[in-house]
Structures are given as structure tokens and as C-alpha cells.
KEFIMAR-994851 format. One record per residue (C-alpha): residue number from 1; residue in one letter; z, y, x. Coordinates in pm, whole numbers, plus 32768, in hexadecimal, padded with zeros to 4 digits. Layout:
REM KEFIMAR-994851
n->NUM | res->A | zz->Z | yy->Y | xx->X
...
REM end
This chain:
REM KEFIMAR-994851
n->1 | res->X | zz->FB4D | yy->3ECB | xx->8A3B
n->2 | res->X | zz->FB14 | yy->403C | xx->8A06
n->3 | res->X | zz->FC56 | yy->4124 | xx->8A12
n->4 | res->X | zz->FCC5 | yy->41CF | xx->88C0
n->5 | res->X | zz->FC27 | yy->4345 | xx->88B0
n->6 | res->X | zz->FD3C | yy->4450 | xx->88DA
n->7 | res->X | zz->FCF6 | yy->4597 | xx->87ED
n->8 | res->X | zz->FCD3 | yy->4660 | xx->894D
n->9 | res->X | zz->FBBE | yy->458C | xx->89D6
n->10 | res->X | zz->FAE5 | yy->4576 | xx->88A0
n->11 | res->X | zz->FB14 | yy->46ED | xx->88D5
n->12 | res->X | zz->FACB | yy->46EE | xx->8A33
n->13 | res->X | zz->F9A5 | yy->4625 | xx->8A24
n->14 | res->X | zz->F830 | yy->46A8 | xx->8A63
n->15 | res->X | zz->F75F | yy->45EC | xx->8955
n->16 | res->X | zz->F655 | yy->46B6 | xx->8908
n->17 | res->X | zz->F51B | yy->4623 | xx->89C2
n->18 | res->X | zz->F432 | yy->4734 | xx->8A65
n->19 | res->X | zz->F2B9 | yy->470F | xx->8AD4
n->20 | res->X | zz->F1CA | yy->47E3 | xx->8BC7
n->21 | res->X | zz->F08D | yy->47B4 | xx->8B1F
n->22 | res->X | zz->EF06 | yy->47EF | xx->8BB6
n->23 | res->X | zz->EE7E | yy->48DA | xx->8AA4
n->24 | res->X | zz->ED20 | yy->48DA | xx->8B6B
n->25 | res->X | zz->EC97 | yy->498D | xx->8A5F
n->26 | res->X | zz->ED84 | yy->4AA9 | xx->8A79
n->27 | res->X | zz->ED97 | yy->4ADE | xx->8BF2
n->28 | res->X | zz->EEDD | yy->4A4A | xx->8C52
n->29 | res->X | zz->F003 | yy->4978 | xx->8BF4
n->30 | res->X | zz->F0FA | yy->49A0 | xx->8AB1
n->31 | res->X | zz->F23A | yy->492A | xx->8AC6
n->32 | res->X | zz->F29D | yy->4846 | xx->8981
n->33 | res->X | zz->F418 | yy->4812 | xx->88FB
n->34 | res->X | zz->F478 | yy->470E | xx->8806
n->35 | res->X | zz->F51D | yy->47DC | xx->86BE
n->36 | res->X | zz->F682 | yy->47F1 | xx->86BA
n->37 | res->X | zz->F747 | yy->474C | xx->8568
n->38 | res->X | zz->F728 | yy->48A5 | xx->84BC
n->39 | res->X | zz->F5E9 | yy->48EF | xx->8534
n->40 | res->X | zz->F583 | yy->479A | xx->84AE
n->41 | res->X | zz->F624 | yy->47DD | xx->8355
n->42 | res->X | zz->F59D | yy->493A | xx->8321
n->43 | res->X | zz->F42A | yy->48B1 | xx->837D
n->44 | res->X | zz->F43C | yy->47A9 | xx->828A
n->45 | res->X | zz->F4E2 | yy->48B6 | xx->8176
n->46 | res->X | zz->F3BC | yy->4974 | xx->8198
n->47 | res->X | zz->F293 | yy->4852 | xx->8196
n->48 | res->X | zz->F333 | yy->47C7 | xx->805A
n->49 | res->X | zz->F33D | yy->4960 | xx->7FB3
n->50 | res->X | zz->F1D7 | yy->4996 | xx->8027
n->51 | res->X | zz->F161 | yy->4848 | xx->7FEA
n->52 | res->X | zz->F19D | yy->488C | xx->7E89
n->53 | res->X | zz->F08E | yy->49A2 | xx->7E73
n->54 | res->X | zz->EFA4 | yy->4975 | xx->7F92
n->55 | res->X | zz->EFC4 | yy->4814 | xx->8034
n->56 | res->X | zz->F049 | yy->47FB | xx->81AD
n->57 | res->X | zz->EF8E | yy->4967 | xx->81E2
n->58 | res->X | zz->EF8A | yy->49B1 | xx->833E
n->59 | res->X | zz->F08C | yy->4882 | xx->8380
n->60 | res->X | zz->EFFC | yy->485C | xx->8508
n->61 | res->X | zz->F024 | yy->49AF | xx->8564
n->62 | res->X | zz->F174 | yy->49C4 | xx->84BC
n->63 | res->X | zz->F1C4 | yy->48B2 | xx->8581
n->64 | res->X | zz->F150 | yy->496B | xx->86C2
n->65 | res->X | zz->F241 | yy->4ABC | xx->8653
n->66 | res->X | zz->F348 | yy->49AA | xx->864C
n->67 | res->X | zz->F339 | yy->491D | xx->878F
n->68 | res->X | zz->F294 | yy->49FD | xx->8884
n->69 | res->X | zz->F394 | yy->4A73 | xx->8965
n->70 | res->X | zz->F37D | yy->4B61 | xx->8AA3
n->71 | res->X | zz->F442 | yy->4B15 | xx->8BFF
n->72 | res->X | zz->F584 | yy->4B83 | xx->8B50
n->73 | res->X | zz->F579 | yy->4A9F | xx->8A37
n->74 | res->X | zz->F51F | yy->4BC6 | xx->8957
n->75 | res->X | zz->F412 | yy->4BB2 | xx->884E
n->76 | res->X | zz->F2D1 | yy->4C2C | xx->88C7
n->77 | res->X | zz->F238 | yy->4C3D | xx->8767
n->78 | res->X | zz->F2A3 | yy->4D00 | xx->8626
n->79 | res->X | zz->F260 | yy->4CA6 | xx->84BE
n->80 | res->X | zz->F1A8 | yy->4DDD | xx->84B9
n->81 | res->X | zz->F094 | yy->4D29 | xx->85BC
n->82 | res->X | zz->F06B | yy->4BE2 | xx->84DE
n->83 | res->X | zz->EF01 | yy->4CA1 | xx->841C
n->84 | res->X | zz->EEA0 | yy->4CDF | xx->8596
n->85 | res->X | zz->EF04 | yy->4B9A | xx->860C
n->86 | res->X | zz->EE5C | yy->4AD3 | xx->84F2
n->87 | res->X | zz->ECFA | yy->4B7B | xx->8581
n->88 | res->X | zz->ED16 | yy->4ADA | xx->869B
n->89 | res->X | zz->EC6B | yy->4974 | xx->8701
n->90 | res->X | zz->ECB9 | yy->486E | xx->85EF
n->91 | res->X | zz->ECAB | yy->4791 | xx->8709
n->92 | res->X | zz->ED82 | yy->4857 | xx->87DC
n->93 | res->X | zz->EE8D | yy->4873 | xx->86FE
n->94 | res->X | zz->EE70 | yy->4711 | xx->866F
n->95 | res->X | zz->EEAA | yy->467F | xx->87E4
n->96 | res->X | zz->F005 | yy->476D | xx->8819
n->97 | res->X | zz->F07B | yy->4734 | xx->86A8
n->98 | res->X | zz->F090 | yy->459F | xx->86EF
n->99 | res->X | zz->F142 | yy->4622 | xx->8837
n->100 | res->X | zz->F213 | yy->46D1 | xx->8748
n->101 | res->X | zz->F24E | yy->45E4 | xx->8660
n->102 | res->X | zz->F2B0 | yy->44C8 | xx->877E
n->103 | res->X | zz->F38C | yy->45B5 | xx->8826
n->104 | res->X | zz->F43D | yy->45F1 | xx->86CD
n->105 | res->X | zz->F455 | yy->44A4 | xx->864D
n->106 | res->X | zz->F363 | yy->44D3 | xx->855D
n->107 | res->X | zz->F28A | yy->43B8 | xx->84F5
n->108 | res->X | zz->F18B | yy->433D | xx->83DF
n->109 | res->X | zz->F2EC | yy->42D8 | xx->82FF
n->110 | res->X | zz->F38F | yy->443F | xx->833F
n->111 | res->X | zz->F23E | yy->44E1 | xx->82AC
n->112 | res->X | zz->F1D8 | yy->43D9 | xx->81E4
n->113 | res->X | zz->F34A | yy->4428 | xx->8140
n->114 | res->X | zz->F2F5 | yy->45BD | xx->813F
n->115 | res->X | zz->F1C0 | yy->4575 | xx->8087
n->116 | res->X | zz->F275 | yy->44AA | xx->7F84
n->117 | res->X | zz->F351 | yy->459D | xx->7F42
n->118 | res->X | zz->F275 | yy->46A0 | xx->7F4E
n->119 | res->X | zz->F1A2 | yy->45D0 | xx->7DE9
n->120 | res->X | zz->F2FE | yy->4596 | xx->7D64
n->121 | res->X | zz->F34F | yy->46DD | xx->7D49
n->122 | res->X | zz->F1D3 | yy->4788 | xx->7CBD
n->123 | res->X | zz->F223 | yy->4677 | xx->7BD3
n->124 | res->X | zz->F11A | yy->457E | xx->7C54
n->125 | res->X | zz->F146 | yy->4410 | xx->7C24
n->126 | res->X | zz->F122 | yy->42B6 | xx->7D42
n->127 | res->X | zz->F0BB | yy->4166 | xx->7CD5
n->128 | res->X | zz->F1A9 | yy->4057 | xx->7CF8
REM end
């Protein structure tokens, strides 16, 4: 049996997963951090607000901005880079965004939910 959690060691705790990825294409290696709770939050927040207007536009590369880290842990991506990013290799970026989505927790139900909110709120309908 597991011992009861203490609000210091939930705290204390290093959760978020982090990857060194081969990015062959790109020359070298990128290093890959599952999203934090808020980080999490304020990427779903903003795939439901642009879903409503222009589908899951540029959802890999946001993805990428979100979980690209350097050696400190800092972001090595902007939102400001997500046009730039979005020019780069579909293939590329569809490889590190399932990284990204792994090391985040987030599967088919997670978007399969962001895309159902995203029709509920333009208004659109599902089938039941």
C-alpha cells in the first residue's frame, strides 16, 4: 500500500516528463517537456478560441512553442515563431507534436474533447 501524499511532497515532486529528441532534419537534438497544469489549460483555452474561426490552425507547431525547452528548462520558442514554425516539415513537426502530446498527457480523448468544444461553441451540432 502506497503512503498518503503530504502537501510538501506533491510540491516537491518532479513530474513533468522531458525528452532529447533526434531532429535529423534540423541538425541536432531538441529537448521536449511535457506542459505544466497551466500550460496545459492555457493551450487548450486557446485551441477551443481559435478553433472557433480557423480549425486547430497551426495546432502542431503550437504544440512545439509549448514544449520546447532549452538546458534550463526555459522555452526555446515564442508565440511570435509559431508562422515560422508552421513552415517547417509537416512531417517534422507532426513526429515532435505526438512527442508533445505523450509527454503532456494528451491523447486522441483530450483533442477529440478540444474539437468538440471547439463545434459547440461556432454553434455546430454532433450526431447522437
Amino acid at each position: 500500500m502506497s503512503q498518503t501524499l503530504k502537501r510538501d511532497a506533491v510540491f516537491a515532486a518532479l513530474d513533468l516528463k522531458t525528452e532529447r529528441i533526434d531532429v535529423p532534419e534540423w541538425g541536432g537534438t531538441l529537448l521536449m517537456r511535457g506542459m505544466t497544469g497551466a500550460q496545459r489549460d492555457s493551450f487548450d483555452q486557446s485551441s477551443v478560441s481559435i478553433g472557433v474561426e480557423h480549425g486547430l490552425e497551426n495546432f502542431r507547431a503550437r504544440l512545439l512553442v509549448a514544449c520546447a525547452v532549452d538546458e534550463q528548462g526555459a522555452a526555446l520558442f515564442s508565440e511570435a515563431d509559431i508562422a515560422t514554425l508552421s513552415a517547417k516539415s509537416g512531417a517534422v513537426l507532426d513526429r515532435l507534436a505526438r512527442i508533445a502530446r505523450r509527454l503532456s498527457g494528451l491523447g486522441a480523448e483530450e483533442e477529440a474533447a478540444a474539437k468538440n468544444a471547439s463545434a459547440v461553441v461556432s454553434g455546430g451540432s454532433g450526431s447522437v
